[in-house]
FIDOMI-877734 format. One record per residue (C-alpha): residue in one letter; x, y, z. Coordinates in steps of 0.1 Angstrom, whole numbers. Example, Ala and Ser with C-alpha at 12.3 -4.5 7.8 and 13.67 -1.06 7.14 Angstrom:
BEGIN
   rest    east   north      up
      A     123     -45      78
      S     137     -11      71
This chain:
BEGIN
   rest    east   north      up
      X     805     414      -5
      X     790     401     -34
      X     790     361     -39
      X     805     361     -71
      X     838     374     -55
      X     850     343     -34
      X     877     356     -11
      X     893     315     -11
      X     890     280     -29
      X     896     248     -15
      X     920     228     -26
      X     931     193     -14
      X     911     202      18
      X     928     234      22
      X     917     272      17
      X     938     295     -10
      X     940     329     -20
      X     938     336     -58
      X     973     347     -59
      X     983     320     -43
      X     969     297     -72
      X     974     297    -113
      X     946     317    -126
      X     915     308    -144
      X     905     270    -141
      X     942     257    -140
      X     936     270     -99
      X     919     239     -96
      X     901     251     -66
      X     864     243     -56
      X     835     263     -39
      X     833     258       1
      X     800     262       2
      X     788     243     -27
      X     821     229     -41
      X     816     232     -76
      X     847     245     -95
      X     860     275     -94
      X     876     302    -118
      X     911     320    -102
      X     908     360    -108
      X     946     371    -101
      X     958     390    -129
      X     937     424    -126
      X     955     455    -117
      X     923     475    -108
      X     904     441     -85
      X     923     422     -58
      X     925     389     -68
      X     892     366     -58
      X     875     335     -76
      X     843     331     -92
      X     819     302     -99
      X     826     290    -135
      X     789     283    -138
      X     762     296    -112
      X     772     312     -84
      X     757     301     -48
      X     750     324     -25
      X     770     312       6
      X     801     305     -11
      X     818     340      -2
      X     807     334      43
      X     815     297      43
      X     855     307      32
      X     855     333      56
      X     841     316      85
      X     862     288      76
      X     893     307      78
      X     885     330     109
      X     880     290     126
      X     910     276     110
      X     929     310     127
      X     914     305     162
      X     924     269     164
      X     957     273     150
      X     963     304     173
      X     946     294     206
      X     941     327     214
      X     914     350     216
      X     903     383     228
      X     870     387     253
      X     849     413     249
      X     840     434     282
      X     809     428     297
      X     788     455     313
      X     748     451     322
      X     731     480     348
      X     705     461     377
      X     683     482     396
      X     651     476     419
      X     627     496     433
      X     613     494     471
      X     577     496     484
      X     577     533     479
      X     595     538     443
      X     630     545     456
      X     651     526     427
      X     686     510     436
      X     710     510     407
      X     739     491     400
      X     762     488     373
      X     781     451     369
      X     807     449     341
      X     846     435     337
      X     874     444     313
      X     882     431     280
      X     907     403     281
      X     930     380     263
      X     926     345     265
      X     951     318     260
      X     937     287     260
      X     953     251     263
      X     932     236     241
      X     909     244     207
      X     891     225     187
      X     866     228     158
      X     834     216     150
      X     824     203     184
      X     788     188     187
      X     774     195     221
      X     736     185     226
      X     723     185     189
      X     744     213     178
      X     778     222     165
      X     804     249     187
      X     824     262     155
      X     855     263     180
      X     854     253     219
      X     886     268     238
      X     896     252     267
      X     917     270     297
      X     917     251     330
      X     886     242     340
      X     870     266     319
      X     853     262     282
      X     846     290     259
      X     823     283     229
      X     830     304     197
      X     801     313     168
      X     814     328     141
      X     787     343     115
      X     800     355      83
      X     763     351      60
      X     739     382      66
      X     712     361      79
      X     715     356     110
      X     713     317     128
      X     685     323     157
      X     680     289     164
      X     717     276     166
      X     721     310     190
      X     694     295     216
      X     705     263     216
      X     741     275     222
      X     724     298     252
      X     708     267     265
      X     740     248     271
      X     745     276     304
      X     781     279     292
      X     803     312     278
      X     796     318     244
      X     811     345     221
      X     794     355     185
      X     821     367     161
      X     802     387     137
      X     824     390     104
      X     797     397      73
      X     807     432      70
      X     846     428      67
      X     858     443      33
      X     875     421       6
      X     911     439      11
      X     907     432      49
      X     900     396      43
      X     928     393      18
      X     956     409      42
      X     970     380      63
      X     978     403      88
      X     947     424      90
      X     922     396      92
      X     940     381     119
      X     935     416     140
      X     905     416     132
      X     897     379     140
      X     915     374     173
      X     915     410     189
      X     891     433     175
      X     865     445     204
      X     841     459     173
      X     829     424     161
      X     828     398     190
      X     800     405     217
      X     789     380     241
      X     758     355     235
      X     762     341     271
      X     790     345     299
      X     789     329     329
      X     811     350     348
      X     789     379     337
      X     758     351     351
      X     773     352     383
      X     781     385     391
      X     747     398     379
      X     733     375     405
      X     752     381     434
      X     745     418     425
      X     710     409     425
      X     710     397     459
      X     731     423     475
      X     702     450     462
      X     674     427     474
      X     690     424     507
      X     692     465     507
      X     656     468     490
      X     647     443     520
      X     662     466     544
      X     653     494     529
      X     612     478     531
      X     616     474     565
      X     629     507     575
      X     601     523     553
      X     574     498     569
      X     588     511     606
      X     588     550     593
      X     552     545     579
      X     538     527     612
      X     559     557     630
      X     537     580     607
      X     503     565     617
      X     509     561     652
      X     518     601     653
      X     489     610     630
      X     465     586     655
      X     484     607     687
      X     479     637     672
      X     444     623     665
      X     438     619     698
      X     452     651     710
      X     430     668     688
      X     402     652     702
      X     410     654     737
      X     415     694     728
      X     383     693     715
      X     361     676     744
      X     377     702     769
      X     369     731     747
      X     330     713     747
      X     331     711     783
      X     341     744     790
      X     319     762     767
      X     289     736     782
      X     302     750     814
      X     303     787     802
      X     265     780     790
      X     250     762     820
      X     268     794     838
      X     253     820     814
      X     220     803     819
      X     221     805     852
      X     232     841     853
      X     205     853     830
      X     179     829     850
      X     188     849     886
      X     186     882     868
      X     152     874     855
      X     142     858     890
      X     154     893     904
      X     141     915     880
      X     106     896     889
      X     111     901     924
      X     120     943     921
      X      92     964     931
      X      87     981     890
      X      86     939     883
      X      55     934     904
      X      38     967     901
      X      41     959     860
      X      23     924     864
      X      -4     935     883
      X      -9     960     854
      X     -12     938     834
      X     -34     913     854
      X     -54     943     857
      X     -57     951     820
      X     -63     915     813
      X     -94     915     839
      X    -110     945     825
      X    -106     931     791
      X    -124     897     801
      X    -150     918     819
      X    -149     941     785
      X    -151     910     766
      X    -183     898     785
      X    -202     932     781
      X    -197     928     744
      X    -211     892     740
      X    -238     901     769
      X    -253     934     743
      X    -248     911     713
      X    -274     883     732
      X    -292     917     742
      X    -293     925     703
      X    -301     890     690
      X    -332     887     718
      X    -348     923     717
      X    -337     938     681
      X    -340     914     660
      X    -303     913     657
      X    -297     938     646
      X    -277     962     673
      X    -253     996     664
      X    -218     994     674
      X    -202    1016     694
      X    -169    1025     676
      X    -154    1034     710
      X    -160    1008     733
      X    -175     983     709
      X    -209     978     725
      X    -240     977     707
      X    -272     995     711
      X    -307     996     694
      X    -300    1002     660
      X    -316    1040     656
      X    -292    1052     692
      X    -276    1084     684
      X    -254    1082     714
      X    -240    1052     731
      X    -257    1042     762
      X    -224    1027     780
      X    -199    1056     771
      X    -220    1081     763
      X    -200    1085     733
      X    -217    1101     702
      X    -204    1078     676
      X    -197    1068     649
      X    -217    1036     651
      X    -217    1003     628
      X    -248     987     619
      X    -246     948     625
      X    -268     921     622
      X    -259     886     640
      X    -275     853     639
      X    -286     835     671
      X    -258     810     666
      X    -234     835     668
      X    -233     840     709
      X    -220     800     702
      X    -186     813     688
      X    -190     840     707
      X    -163     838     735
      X    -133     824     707
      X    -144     854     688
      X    -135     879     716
      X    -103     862     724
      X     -92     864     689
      X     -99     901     688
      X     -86     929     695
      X    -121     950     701
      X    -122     945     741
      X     -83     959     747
      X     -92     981     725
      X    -123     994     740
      X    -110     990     776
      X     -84    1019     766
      X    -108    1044     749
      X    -134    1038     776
      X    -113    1028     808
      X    -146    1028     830
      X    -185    1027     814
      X    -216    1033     827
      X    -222    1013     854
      X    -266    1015     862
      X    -269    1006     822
      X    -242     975     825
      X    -257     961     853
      X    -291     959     835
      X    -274     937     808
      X    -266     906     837
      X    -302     907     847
């Protein structure tokens, strides 16, 4: 509502309507915020009656009549209704389950013994203090848009109930009807709210330590489940393990056993009769190739001291003879032949040579048995 509109003057220390008062100046009235003088507005038909400043208008004149009257009403009345409280708690254990509670009570009437106005209390001023039993209820009532932070903490800080009454957006009719502004005042729900209650304080705390005795609880059962959980995992662990070594030791056992199967098989199939005739093949083949391998190197020294070096080889049984033969001396074989020439340090690699190649098995299979008069000449 606009300042110029002043819902009541004072007058002799009391508040008036305008139709309670002669209009214009004649209403005598002065400002309660500023108290300057006042100008009476009460013969309109169209505007409810009001007062202006007859000079400047302040700003706060309009609140400070209101909030004068809605204290003057509490006191006089002793009576006021609480609003309900309601505030949700909730915690969360070691794991993230949340607990949830709800604390609230009803809305209620109180009737006090005692009200007074304009009580100082540790540097700042209760606009009404109601008093029922042992119990004190502090009132602010704020009618000015601008809001009082400060004298709202140091209200809080007193730790006692405290109730805002919040009245700036009451309409001028509403304020003017006797009736209506006392609803509004003492039992409306829609403008009071609580700043501080110390009921509300208390409950919220015990319900805080009823969920942290359940969180605790809760923690410990948790901590026992999640030890549980490790100590089956570790078990299972173990069995795992255990299953494992015994599937080691019976394949190590399957091995060692396979091992020694294959090993007596072999051992047997040494021993049979096929076995032994088979290695002494063998040992034969690998005599005659040594001796094969020595008839070679003994016509390549042949070559290297009587030709010159330069020897044909037989392309049957790998032997060399003079250079211009046209049949080979140890086989009889009528060629082909291969010119060579050698070096005297050749018969010094000689013997790696032969066991490198593949020329004396070789020639001991074309030529199984050679000439013996002509070898025997090479040894002497």
């Amino acid at each position: 509502m606009s300042g110029n509109r002043i819902p009541f003057g004072e007058r002799d220390g009391q508040l008036l309507q305008a139709d309670e008062v002669p209009n214009g100046l004649a209403c005598e009235c002065t400002c309660p915020e500023c108290h300057r003088a006042l100008v009476a507005a009460n013969q309109g038909t169209k505007v409810l009656p009001y007062f202006r400043h007859q000079q400047s208008a302040c700003e706060g004149g309009h609140a400070a009549g209101v909030r004068r009257r809605a204290i003057e009403l509490i006191v006089a009345e002793r009576q006021l209704r609480l609003p309900p409280f309601t505030q949700a708690i909730s915690a969360k254990t070691m794991n993230g389950f949340v607990i949830r509670k709800s604390v609230s009570f009803e809305a209620s009437l109180l009737q006090a013994q005692c009200a007074y106005a304009g009580v100082k209390l540790s540097g700042v001023t209760a606009d009404v203090v109601l008093t029922a039993g042992k119990h004190q209820l502090l009132v602010y009532v704020r009618a000015a848009k601008r809001q009082d932070h400060q004298k709202e903490s140091t209200l809080l800080a007193l730790g006692m109930s405290v109730i805002a009454l919040d009245l700036q957006h009451l309409r001028l009719e509403t304020i003017l009807d006797k009736e209506a502004f006392r609803q509004v005042v003492l039992f409306d729900s829609n403008v009071r709210r609580w700043l501080h209650t110390v009921r509300g304080t208390m409950i919220v705390e015990l319900t805080r330590q009823t969920i942290q005795a359940e969180i605790e609880q809760l923690n410990e059962l948790e901590k026992r489940q999640k030890l549980a959980a490790l100590e089956q995992r570790r078990l299972e662990r173990e069995r795992k393990d255990t299953e494992f070594e015994m599937i080691q030791a019976r394949n190590e056992t399957l091995r060692i056993a396979s091992t020694a199967a294959r090993m007596a098989a072999f051992e047997a199939q040494q021993k049979s009769p096929e076995a032994l005739t088979e290695r002494d093949r063998r040992e034969l083949l690998k005599h005659q190739s040594n001796q094969r391998a020595e008839a070679i190197i003994a016509t390549i020294r042949r070559a290297i001291e009587s030709w010159g070096g330069v020897g044909a080889e037989c392309q049957r049984c790998y032997l060399i003879s003079e250079a211009d033969t046209n049949a080979c001396r140890y086989c009889e074989s009528m060629g082909p032949f291969k010119v060579l020439s050698f070096t005297p340090d050749y018969l010094g690699s000689a013997q790696a040579r032969m066991r490198s190649s593949l020329k004396p098995d070789t020639s001991v299979a074309h030529v199984p048995c050679l000439i013996q008069n002509h070898l025997s000449r090479l040894h002497k």
